[in-house]
C-alpha positions, 0 to 999 in steps of 0.5 A: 798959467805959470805962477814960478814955483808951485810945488804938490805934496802928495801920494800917488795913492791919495784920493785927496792928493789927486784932487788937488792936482786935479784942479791944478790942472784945471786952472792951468797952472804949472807945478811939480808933483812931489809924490812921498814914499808911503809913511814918510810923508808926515815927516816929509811935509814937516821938513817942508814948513807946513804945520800939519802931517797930511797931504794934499800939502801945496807950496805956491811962491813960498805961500804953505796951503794944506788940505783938500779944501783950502786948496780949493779957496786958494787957487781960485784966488790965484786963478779965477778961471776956469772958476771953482765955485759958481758966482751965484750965492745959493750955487755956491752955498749947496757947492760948498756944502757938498765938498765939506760933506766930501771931505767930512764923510766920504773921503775918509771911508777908504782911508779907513778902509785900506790903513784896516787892511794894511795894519793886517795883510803883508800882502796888502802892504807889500803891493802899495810898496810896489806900486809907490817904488819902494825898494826891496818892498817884501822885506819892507813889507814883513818889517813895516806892519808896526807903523802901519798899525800905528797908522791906523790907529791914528785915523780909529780904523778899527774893526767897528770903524770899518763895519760902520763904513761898510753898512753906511756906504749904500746911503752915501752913495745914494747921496752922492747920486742925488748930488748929482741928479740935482747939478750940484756935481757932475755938470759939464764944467766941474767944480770943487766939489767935483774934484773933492768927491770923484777922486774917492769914488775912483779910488773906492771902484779901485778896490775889488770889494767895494766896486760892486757897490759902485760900479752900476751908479751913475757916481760911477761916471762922474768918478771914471771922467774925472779920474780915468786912470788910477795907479793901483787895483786893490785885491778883496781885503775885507771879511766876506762876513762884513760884506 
């Protein structure tokens, strides 16, 4: 489906930012992925007219929509089919439930997780520098470790943060499972909520840390259908203490 101009702010690491194309692609509706340089995108998506910094940011016609979840209502409204949402009331009530939940908890434990250990491995920042195609990205790298303090400050990723998410992750994965074994995702016909939990379970078996964790669920498979490929491995980051 062709809808004129449809344009996707993203980054080519953003969990968020993949689902969004993601449902894109199911709805079949051509656009354009605008993939930010890391740490520009809060300017970049403000030049661009939209009120907050974060991606997913999309432009459909002129019409501003960011955020995982608006998204999702968004382009239902503008392609009903293949749906996003079931028709039954319930269906979509337990639908829309596990996507906040998606979006609320689960999504920003990576994000925590990696902003930690950019603000304090070089290495770390030096290889999403690589990976995203940014020039001379040692250089950046040893000079970047300020912003990306600054930016993971902006989220609380502290050392209590990721501790946290660490200890609670085996219960959101259980979740995410139960999710799964009751149809709510993992169905044939994926939903919003498919495209809002996948992408950040593709993006946790990514990083060598955490994929010991998942690899052996049956989250594991819905992530790795959806989500086949992913840009980056993420070497072992975290203290083996807090693992």
């Amino acid at each position: 489906m062709s809808t004129g101009n449809v344009r996707l702010y993203a980054l080519n690491v953003s969990h968020p930012s993949v689902g969004a194309h993601l449902m894109l692609a199911r709805k079949r509706i051509d656009h354009r992925v605008l993939n930010i340089q890391p740490g520009l995108h809060p300017l970049v998506v403000r030049l661009a007219g939209f009120p907050a910094n974060t991606v997913p940011a999309l432009k459909i016609d002129g019409r501003s929509v960011q955020g995982s979840l608006a998204i999702s209502r968004a382009l239902d409204e503008l392609e009903p089919t293949p749906p996003l949402f079931p028709a039954d009331a319930d269906a979509r009530r337990a639908v829309e439930e596990a996507e906040g939940w998606g979006e609320r908890v689960l999504q920003p434990m990576p994000r925590r997780m990696y902003r930690w250990g950019l603000s304090r491995n070089r290495d770390l920042r030096r290889r999403l520098l690589e990976t995203s195609g940014m020039p001379a990205p040692g250089l950046t790298a040893a000079l970047n470790g300020s912003l990306a303090r600054a930016f993971a400050s902006a989220i609380g990723a502290d050392d209590d943060a990721v501790r946290r998410d660490l200890r609670e992750l085996p219960v959101q994965l259980d979740h995410v499972d139960a999710l799964i074994a009751e149809g709510v995702i993992g169905g044939a016909e994926p939903n919003a909520a498919d495209f809002q939990i996948a992408p950040t379970l593709r993006v946790m078996l990514s990083f060598h840390d955490l994929a010991p964790m998942v690899e052996w669920r049956p989250s594991a498979g819905l992530a790795r259908r959806l989500v086949p490929e992913w840009p980056d491995e993420v070497p072992r980051f975290l203290p083996d203490e807090w693992l």
